[in-house]
N, C-alpha and C positions, 0 to 999 in steps of 0.2 A: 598511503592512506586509501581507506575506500572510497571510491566515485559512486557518485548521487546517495550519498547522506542524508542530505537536505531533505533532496526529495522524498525519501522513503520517510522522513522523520513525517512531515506534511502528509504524506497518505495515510500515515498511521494516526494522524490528528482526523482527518478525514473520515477514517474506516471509522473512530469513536462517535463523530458526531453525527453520522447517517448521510453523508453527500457521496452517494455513489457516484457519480458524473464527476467529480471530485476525484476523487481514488481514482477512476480510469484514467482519465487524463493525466494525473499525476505518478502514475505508472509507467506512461510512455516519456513523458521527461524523466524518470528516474533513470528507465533504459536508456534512450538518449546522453546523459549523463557518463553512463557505463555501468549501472547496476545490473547485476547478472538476474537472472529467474528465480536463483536459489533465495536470494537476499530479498526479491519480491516478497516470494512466497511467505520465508523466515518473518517478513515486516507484519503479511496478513496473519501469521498465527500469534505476533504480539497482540496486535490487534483483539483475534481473539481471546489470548486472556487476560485483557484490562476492559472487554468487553462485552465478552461473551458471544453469546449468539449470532444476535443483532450484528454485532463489527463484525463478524463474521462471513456473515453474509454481504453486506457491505463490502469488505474487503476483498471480496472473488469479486467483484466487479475490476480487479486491478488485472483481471487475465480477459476479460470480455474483447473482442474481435469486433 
């Protein structure tokens, strides 16, 4: 099974509702977890299309340094 599920489901609640600071944070427990970059990434393009733009941009907050 894949590692940080959870967490990526949670970012992608995130990415919907506009809490950037949210989705970053919950990026790096996802990674922690074992979620690889691809699965990140994969989570912010749902994001964007159950959201559009907005999650969107929200969502690259989940790569922010």
């Amino acid at each position: 099974a894949r590692r940080g599920v959870k967490e990526t489901v949670t970012m992608l609640c995130d990415a919907l509702l506009g809490h950037a600071d949210g989705v970053a944070n919950i990026a790096n427990r996802a990674r922690a977890a074992g979620a690889t970059e691809d699965e990140i990434a994969e989570t912010v393009g749902v994001a964007f299309l159950f959201g559009g733009m907005p999650a969107l941009v929200t969502g690259a907050n989940a790569f922010r340094k």
